[in-house]
C-alpha positions in Angstrom: 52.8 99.9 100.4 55.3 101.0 102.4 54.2 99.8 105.7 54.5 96.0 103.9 57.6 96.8 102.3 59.2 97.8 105.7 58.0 94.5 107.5 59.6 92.7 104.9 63.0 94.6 105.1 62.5 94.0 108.9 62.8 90.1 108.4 65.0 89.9 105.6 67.5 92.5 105.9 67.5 93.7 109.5 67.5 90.9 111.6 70.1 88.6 109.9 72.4 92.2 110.3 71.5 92.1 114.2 72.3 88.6 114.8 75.3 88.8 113.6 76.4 92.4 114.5 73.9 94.2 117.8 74.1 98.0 117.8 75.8 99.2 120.0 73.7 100.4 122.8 70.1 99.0 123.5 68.4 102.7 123.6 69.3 105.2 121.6 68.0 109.0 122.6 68.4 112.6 123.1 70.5 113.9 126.3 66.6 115.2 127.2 65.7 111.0 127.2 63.8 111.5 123.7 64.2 108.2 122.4 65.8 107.9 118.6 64.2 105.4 116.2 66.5 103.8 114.1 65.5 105.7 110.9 61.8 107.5 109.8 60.1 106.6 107.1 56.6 108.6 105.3 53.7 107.1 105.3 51.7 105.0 102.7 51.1 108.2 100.7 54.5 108.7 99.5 54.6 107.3 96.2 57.9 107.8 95.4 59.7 106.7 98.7 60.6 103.2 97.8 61.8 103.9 94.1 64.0 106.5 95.2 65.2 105.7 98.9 64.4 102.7 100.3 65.7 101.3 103.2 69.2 101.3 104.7 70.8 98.3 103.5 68.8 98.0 100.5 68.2 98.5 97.5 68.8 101.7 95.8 70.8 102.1 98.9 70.1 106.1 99.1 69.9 105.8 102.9 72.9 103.9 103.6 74.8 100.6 102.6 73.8 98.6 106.0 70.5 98.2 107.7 72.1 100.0 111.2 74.6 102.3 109.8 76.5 103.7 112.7 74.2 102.4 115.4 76.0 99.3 114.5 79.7 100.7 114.4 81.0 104.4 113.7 82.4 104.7 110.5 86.4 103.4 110.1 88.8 106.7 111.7 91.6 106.4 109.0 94.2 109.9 108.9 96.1 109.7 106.1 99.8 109.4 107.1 103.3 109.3 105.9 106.5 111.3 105.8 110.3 111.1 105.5 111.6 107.5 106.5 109.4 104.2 107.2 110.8 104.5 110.6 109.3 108.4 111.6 106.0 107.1 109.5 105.8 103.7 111.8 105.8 106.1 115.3 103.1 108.7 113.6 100.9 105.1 113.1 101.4 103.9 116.2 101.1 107.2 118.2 97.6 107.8 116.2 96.4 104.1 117.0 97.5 105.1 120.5 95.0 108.1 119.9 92.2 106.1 118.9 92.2 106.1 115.1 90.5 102.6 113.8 92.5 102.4 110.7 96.0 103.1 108.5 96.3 105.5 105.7 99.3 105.7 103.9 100.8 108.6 102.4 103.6 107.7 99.8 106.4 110.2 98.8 106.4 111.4 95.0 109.3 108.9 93.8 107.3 106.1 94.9 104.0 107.3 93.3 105.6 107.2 90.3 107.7 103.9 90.7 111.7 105.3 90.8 114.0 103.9 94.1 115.2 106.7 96.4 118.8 106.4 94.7 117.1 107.1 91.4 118.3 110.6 90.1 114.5 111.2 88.8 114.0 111.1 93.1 116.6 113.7 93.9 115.0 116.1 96.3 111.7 114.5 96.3 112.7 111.9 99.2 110.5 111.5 102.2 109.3 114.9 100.9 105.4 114.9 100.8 105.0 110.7 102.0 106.7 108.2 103.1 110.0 106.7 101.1 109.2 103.0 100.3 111.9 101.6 97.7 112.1 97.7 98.8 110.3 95.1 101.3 112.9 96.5 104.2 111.0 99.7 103.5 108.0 97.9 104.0 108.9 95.6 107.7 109.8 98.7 108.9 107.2 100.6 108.3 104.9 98.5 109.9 106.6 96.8 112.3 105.0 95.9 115.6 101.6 97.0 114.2 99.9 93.2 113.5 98.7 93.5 109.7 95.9 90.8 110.4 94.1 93.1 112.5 94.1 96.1 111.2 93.1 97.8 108.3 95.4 99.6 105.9 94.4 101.9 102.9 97.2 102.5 100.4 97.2 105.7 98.5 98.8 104.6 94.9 98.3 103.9 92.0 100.5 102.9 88.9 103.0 100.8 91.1 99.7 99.7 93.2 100.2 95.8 92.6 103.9 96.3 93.9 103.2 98.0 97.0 100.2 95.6 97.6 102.9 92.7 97.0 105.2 94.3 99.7 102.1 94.5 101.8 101.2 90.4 101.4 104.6 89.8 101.8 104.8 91.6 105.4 102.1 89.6 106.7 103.1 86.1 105.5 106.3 86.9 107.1 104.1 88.2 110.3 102.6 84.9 110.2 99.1 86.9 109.4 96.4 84.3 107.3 96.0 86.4 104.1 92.9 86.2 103.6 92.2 87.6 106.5 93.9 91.3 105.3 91.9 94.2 104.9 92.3 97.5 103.3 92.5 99.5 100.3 94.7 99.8 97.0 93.5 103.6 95.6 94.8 102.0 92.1 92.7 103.9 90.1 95.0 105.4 87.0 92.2 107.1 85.2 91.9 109.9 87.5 95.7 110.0 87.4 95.4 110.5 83.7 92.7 113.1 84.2 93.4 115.4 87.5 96.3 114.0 89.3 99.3 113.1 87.3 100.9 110.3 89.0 100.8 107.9 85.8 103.4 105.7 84.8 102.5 103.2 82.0 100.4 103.7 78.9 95.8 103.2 79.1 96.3 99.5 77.9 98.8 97.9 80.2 97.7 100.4 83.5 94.2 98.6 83.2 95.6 95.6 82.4 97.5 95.7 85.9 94.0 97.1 87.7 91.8 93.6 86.1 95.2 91.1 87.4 94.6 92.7 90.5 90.7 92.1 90.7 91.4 88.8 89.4 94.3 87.7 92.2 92.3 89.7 95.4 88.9 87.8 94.2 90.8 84.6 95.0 93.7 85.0 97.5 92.2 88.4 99.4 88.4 88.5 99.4 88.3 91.0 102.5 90.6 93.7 100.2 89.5 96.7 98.3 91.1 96.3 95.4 90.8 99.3 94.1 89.0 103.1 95.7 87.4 104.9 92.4 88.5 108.4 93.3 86.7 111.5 93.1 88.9 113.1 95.8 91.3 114.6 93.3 88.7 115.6 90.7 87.3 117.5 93.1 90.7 119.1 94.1 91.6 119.8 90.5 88.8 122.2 90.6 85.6 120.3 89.8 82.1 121.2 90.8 80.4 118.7 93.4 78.3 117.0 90.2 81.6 116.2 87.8 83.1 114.7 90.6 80.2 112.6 91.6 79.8 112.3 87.4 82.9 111.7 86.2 84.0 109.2 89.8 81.2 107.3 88.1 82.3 107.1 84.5 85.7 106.2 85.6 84.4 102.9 87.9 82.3 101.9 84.8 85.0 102.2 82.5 86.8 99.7 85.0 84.0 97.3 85.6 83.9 97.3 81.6 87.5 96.1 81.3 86.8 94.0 84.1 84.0 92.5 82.0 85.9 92.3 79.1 89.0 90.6 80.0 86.6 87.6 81.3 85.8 88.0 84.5 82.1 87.6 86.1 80.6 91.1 87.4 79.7 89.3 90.8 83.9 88.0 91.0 85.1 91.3 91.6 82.4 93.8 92.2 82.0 93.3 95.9 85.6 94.4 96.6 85.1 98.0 94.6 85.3 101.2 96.7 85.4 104.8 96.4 87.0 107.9 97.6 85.2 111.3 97.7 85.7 115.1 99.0 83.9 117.1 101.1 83.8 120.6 100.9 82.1 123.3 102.9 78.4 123.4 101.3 76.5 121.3 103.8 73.7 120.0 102.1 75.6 119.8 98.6 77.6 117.1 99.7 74.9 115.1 101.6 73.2 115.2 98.3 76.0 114.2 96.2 76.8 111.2 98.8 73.1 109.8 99.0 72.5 110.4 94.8 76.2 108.4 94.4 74.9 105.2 96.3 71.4 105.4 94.5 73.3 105.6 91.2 75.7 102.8 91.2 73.6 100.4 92.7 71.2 101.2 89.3 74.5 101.2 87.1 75.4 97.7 88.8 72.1 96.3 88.4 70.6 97.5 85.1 73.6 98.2 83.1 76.4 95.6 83.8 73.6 92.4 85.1 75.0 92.4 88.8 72.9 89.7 90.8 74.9 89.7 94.0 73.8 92.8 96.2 77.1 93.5 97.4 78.1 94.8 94.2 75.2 97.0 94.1 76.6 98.8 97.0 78.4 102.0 96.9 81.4 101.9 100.0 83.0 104.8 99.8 85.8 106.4 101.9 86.1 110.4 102.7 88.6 112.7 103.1 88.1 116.6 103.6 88.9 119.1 101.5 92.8 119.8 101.1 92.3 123.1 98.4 89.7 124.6 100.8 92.2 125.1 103.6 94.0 128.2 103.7 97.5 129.3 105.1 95.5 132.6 106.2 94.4 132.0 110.0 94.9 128.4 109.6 92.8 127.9 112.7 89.7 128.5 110.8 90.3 125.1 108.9 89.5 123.8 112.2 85.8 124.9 111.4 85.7 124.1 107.9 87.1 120.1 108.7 84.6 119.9 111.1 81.5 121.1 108.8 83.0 118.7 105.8 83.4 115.8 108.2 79.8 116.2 109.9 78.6 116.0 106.0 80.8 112.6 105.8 78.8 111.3 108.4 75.3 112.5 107.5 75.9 111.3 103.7 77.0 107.7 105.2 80.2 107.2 104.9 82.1 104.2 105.5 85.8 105.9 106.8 87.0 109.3 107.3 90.1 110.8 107.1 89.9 114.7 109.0 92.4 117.7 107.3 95.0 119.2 109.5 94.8 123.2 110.3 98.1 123.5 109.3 98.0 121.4 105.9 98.4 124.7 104.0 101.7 126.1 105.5 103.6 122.2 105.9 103.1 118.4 106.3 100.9 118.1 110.0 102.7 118.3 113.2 101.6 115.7 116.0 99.4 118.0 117.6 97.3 119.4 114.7 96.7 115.6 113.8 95.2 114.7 116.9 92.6 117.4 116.7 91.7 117.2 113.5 91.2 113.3 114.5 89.9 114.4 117.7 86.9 116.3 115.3 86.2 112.7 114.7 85.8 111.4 117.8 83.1 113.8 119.1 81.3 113.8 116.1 80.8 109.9 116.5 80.8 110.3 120.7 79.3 113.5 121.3 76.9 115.1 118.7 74.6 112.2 118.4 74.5 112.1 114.6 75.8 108.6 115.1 72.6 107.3 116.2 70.5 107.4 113.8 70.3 106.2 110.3 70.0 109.1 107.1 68.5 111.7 109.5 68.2 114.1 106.6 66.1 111.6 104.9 62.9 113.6 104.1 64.0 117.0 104.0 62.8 118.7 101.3 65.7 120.6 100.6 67.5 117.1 100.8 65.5 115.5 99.0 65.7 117.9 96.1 69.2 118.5 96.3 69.7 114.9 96.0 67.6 114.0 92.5 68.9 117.3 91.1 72.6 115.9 91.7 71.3 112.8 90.3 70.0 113.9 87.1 73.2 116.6 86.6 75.7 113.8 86.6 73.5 111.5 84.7 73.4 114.6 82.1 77.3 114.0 82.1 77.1 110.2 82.2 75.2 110.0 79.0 77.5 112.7 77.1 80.4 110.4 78.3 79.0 106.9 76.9 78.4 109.7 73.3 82.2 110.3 73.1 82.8 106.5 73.5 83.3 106.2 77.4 85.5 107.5 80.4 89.2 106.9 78.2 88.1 108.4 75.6 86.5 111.3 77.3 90.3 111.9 79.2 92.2 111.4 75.5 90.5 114.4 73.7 90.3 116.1 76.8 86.6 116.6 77.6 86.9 115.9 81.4 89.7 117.9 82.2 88.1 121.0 80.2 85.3 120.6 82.1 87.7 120.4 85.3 89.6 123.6 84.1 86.4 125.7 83.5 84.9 125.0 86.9 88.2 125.9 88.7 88.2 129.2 86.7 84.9 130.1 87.4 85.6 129.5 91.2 88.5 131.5 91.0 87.0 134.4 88.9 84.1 134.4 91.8 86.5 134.4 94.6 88.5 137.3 93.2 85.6 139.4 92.2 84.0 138.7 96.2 80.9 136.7 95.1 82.0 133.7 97.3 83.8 134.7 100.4 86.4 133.0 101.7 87.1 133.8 105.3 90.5 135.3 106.0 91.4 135.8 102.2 89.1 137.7 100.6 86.6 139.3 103.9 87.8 139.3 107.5 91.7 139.7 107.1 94.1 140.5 110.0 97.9 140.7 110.3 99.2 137.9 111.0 102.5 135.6 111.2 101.9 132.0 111.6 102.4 130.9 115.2 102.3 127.1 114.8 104.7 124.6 115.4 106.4 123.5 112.0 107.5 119.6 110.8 110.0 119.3 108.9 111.5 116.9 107.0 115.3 116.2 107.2 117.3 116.3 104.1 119.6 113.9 105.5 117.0 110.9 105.0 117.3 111.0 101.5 121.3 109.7 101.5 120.4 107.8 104.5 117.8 105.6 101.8 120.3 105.7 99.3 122.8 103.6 102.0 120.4 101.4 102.8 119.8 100.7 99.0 123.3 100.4 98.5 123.9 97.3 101.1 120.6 95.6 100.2 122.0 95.6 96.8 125.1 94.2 98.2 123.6 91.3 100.0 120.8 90.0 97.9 121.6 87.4 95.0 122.3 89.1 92.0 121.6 86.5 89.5 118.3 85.5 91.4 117.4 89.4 90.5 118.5 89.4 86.5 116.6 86.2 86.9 113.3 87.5 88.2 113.3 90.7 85.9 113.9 88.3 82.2 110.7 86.2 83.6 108.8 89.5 84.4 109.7 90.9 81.3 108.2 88.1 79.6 105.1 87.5 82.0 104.3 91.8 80.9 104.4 91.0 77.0 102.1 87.8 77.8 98.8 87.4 79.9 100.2 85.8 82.8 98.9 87.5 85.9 101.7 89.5 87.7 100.3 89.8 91.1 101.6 86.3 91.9 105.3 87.4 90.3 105.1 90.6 92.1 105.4 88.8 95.5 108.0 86.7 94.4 110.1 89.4 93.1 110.1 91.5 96.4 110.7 88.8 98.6 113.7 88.2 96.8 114.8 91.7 97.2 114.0 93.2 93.6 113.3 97.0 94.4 110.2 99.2 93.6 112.5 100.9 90.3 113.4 97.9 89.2 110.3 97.0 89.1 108.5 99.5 87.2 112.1 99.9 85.1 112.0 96.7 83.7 107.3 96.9 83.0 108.8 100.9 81.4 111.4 98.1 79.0 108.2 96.6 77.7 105.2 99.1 77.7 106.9 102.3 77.5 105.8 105.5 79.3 102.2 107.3 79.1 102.8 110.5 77.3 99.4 113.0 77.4 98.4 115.0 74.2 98.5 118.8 74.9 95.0 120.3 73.9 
């Protein structure tokens, strides 16, 4: 009965959650004084309610990972940020915190993605360009100096050199003085979707999730609070993907890391808690508030049944959002405006847990000041002025919802089986399955687009003249011999053999099983560079090279 199984949510789930965290107003209603229950359930005749949705903080999760959603707290503002030096990057944090964002999200320049020093000659041209230039812990202090790491919370977007960054990141805050346990944030570190969409690799399948399961390992003990790593769906989805391969093949990837997990010892329950995930959101409304609600229901049934889970916070799906970058357009980049705002208000209604809001202008350059703080300011009066803040899966119980949300269920599972067939997620990537898929999609978009079955406003119906009138940010070229200087006289001052010393003994550590996370940190704060780094892990395991198909 559902009545029953409501009064024992109430007890058991709800009011522990309000003791320890009251909503945040004591009535919630319409402008018109309607008053706003916390969520609706059906009544004792629907026999399928409780299998497939639940209650909000429980198990399968479908309507949300906690009992009060955002009655409790809105969802985590984080705009993803970065460009040119650590010093431009530090002012664009701290101006948006001045703004109100509620979180950091770091954008890293190409170099650093893929682990070469801004003196490298494999960086030439590519500094500060499209991130932030991070090459050493002086990168680091500066970049977030006066912003108090212990009581904020930072999402990192990298991936093969994750561990490195995330040992620059500890070793800011001990020198801050900050109690590391306390940190909080996110590592993306997810290298399958690099082999599969994205292309920011470094190292070879083996030693890449080697580095991922040292990181589970070292975060379970030292940094409970930190995501360790955000399974990413975003850049399937950009790579041309339909809304059910990214939600499909997001899915294989984080069971192909839980696997690995699994097998190089460590209990499900150790490290589960601390996985997250990253999807898009494009323009079809009800699509994504499908694919959202059928992702939660999913993994908590994957955590659960398949890999044993007896600790509920691994059941939970926490995922962060980010609209979607390929559906803005450089053609009357104002109407991105519109389309941010429908993909966020789909954020919200699916549950998410942080947000990250598209610039108009992310199709022409990097965002200027201004086009950041309205796309953050879409945010805000989503979560201070719509009201679909205050209450909890509203869409719960639509039919077209409903429907929209088992149909994106059983799709992906369609794909999840064929992917355990083939011999799971790597091995789907390695003879190419995932990104045919990927490819096929995109061309079929592409094909409808050009033929004007799916309009897109402003390029293919509703064109005018036009020259862009927006203020432009640029990036000076000067920055990149500027890093290179201040490379130069950190190489000058540090000690020399200390370095040759650190690299033998990391060298060493990589062909063993030693975890590196604790190495890491002691090889930046003795000045050993991100390149050097990632040079001397390239000596051991050698570079990832993909088969052409």
């Amino acid at each position: 009965m559902i009545s029953d199984a409501y009064k024992r949510w109430e007890e058991e789930v709800l009011r522990p959650t309000l003791s320890r965290f009251p909503e945040r107003k004591e009535r919630f209603a319409t402008p018109s004084g309607i008053p706003l229950p916390r969520f609706i359930v059906p009544n004792d005749a629907d026999r399928t309610y409780l299998h497939k949705n639940g209650f909000p903080g429980a198990f399968p999760f479908t309507r949300g990972v906690q009992p009060t959603m955002y009655r409790g707290r809105f969802w985590t503002m984080r705009q993803y940020a970065g460009y040119a030096t650590a010093e431009e990057s530090n002012a664009r944090y701290r101006y948006l915190l001045a703004q109100g964002q509620t979180g950091l999200s770091v954008a890293f320049d190409l170099p650093t993605q893929i682990g070469y020093d801004a003196d490298d000659p494999m960086a030439a041209g590519e500094v500060g360009k499209v991130g932030v230039s991070i090459s050493s812990l002086d990168d680091m202090r500066t970049l977030f100096r006066d912003i108090p790491l212990e009581k904020v919370s930072t999402s990192m977007t990298i991936n093969a050199p994750a561990g490195v960054l995330l040992a620059m990141y500890i070793a800011v805050a001990k020198e801050q003085g900050a109690e590391i346990r306390k940190l909080r944030g996110t590592i993306q570190n997810d290298i399958l979707k690099e082999y599969l969409a994205r292309g920011t690799y470094i190292f070879p399948p083996a030693p890449s999730m080697r580095l991922i399961t040292d990181i589970f390992k070292f975060a379970a003990a030292e940094i409970p609070r930190w995501n360790t790593i955000s399974i990413s769906g975003y850049h399937i989805r950009e790579a041309g993907s339909t809304a059910v391969q990214e939600l499909a093949f997001t899915l294989a990837d984080a069971i192909a890391y839980v696997q690995a997990a699994v097998d190089a010892g460590l209990d499900v329950d150790s490290f589960a808690p601390q996985l997250s995930f990253f999807f898009n959101a494009h323009n079809n409304l009800f699509e994504e508030i499908a694919k959202f609600r059928a992702a939660r229901r999913m993994w908590a049934r994957i955590m659960r049944d398949r890999f044993g889970a007896r600790n509920p916070k691994s059941w939970k799906l926490r995922f962060h959002t980010q609209t979607g970058g390929s559906t803005l357009t450089a053609q009357q980049p104002e109407n991105n405006i519109v389309r941010v705002t429908l993909q966020a208000l789909a954020a919200v209604l699916g549950g998410t847990q942080s947000l990250h809001t598209n610039s108009m202008d992310e199709a022409l350059w990097l965002p200027t000041e201004k086009s950041v703080r309205v796309a953050l300011r879409t945010q805000q009066i989503l979560a201070y002025e719509s009201g679909v803040a205050d209450s909890v899966d509203p869409l719960a119980g639509s039919y077209l919802v409903e429907y929209l949300t088992d149909e994106m269920e059983a799709r992906a599972q369609d794909y999840l089986d064929r992917i355990d067939r083939i011999g799971g997620a790597l091995q789907a990537i390695e003879n190419g399955f995932m990104q045919s898929e990927i490819q096929d999609a995109a061309y079929q978009t592409q094909k409808a687009i050009e033929r004007g079955e799916q309009i897109v406003v402003g390029v293919n119906r509703f064109q005018v003249e036009e020259e862009p009138d927006l203020e432009r940010l640029s990036v000076d070229p000067a920055i990149e011999e500027n890093q290179r200087a201040r490379l130069a006289a950190l190489r000058a001052r540090r000690n020399e053999s200390r370095v040759a010393e650190l690299r033998a003994h990391l060298a060493q550590a990589a062909r063993g099983d030693e975890n590196l996370m604790p190495l890491f940190i002691t090889c930046v704060e003795n000045d050993l560079t991100l390149g050097e780094i990632c040079h001397t892990l390239r000596d051991v395991w050698g570079e990832y090279r993909p088969e052409i198909w």
